[in-house]
N, C-alpha and C positions, 0 to 999 in steps of 0.2 A: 235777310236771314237765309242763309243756304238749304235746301229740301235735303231730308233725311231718305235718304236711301237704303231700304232693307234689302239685303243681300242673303236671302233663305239658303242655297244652294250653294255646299263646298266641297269638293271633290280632287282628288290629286293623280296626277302620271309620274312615276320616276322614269324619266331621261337620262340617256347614255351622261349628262351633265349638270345634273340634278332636279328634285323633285319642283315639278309643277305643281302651281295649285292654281284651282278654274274657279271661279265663285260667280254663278249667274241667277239670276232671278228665271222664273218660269218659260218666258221668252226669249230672255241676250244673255249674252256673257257680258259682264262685266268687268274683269279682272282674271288676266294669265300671269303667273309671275315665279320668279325660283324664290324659294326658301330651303334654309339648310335646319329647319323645326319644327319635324314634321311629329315628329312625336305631338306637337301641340295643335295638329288639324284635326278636327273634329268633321268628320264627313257628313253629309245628308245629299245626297244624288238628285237628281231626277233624270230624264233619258236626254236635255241638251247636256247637262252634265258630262255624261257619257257618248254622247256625240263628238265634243269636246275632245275628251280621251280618246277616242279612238280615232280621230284623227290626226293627233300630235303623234299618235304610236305609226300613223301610218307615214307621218311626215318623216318620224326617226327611225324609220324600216327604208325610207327613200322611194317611197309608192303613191306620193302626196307632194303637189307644189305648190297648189292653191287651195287657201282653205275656204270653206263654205259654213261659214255659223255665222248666225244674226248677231250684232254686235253691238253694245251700249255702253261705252265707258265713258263714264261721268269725267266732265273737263269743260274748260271756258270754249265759247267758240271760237277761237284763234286754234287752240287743242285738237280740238276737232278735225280743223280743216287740216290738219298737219297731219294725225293721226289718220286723218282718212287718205292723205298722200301716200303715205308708207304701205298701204295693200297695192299700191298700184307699181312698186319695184318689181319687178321683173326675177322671179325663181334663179339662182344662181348671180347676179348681176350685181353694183353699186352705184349708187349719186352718190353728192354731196347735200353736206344743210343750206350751202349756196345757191344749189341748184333747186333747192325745195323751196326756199324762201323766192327764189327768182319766178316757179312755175306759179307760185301763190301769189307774184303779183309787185314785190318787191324784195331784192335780193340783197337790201341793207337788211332786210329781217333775217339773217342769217343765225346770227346770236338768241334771237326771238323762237326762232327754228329749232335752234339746237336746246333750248330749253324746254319746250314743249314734247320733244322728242326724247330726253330725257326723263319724261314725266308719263311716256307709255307705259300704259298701264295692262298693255294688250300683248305681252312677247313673244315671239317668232312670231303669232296671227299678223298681228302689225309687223312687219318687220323692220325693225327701228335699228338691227344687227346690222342691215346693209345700207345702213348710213356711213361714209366716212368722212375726212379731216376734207380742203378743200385741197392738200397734197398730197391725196390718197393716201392717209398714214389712220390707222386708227387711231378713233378718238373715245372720248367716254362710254361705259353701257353700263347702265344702271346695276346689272348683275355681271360683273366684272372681264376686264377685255379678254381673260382667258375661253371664254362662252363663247363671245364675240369671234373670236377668231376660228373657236371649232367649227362653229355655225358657218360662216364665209365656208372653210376649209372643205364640210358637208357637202354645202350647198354646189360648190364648185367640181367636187369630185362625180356627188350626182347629176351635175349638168353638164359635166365632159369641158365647160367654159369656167373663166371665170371673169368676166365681162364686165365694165364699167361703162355708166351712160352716161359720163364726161369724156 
């Protein structure tokens, strides 16, 4: 039977590309994600909450490339390991799910990769955005590839690069 995980803490940033919502328990964040319904968030803060916040704003002011928040997002551990890959991209830069599945050990898990990555639940923090195709072409993002590509486009204009590590 799966553990029930209460989520007290929900809080929202609007973004130059839509509203964020943070949902984390007293210690981690557990969930960064866009929604276009925000009428229906119901807030209750605490100060990671707003840690939170005011780091996405500093990320989308371009004064922020690494973030710093304790992190807890519920996933298998295959999930995990993947999700925990994607903080290690490099600010402005891309791989591939090739390249992810290959550093994790086998690079037939590529498919395996790209579903899990899919399945972040953590956005821009994990950055699942500077994932691409394995012919440098975008591929899927859960909040659709027009984000995707702003983000790249951000990322790249604030980093003077736009760098691939294939």
């Amino acid at each position: 039977m799966p553990k029930l995980v209460v989520i007290p803490f929900t809080g929202y940033y609007t973004s130059p590309i839509g509203t964020l919502v943070i949902q984390n328990t007293a210690n981690a964040i557990q969930r960064i994600y866009f929604t276009d319904q925000t009428a229906a968030i119901k807030t209750s803060v605490n100060p990671l909450t707003l840690l939170a916040i005011q780091q996405l704003q500093s990320y989308f002011e371009g004064n922020l490339q690494n973030f710093d928040l304790p992190l807890q997002p519920e996933g298998t551990t295959f999930q995990q390991k993947v999700w925990s890959q994607l903080e290690t991209i490099p600010f402005g830069t891309t791989t591939t799910y090739q390249h992810i599945a290959t550093i994790l050990g086998d690079s037939s898990l590529s498919r395996a990769t790209g579903s899990a990555i899919g399945k972040n639940p953590l956005a821009i923090v994990a950055p699942c955005h500077r994932v691409l195709g394995t012919n440098g072409l975008l591929t899927g993002y859960a909040w659709g590839l027009q984000r995707k590509q702003w983000l790249l486009d951000f990322e790249a204009k604030q980093s003077g690069t736009y760098s691939k590590l294939f």
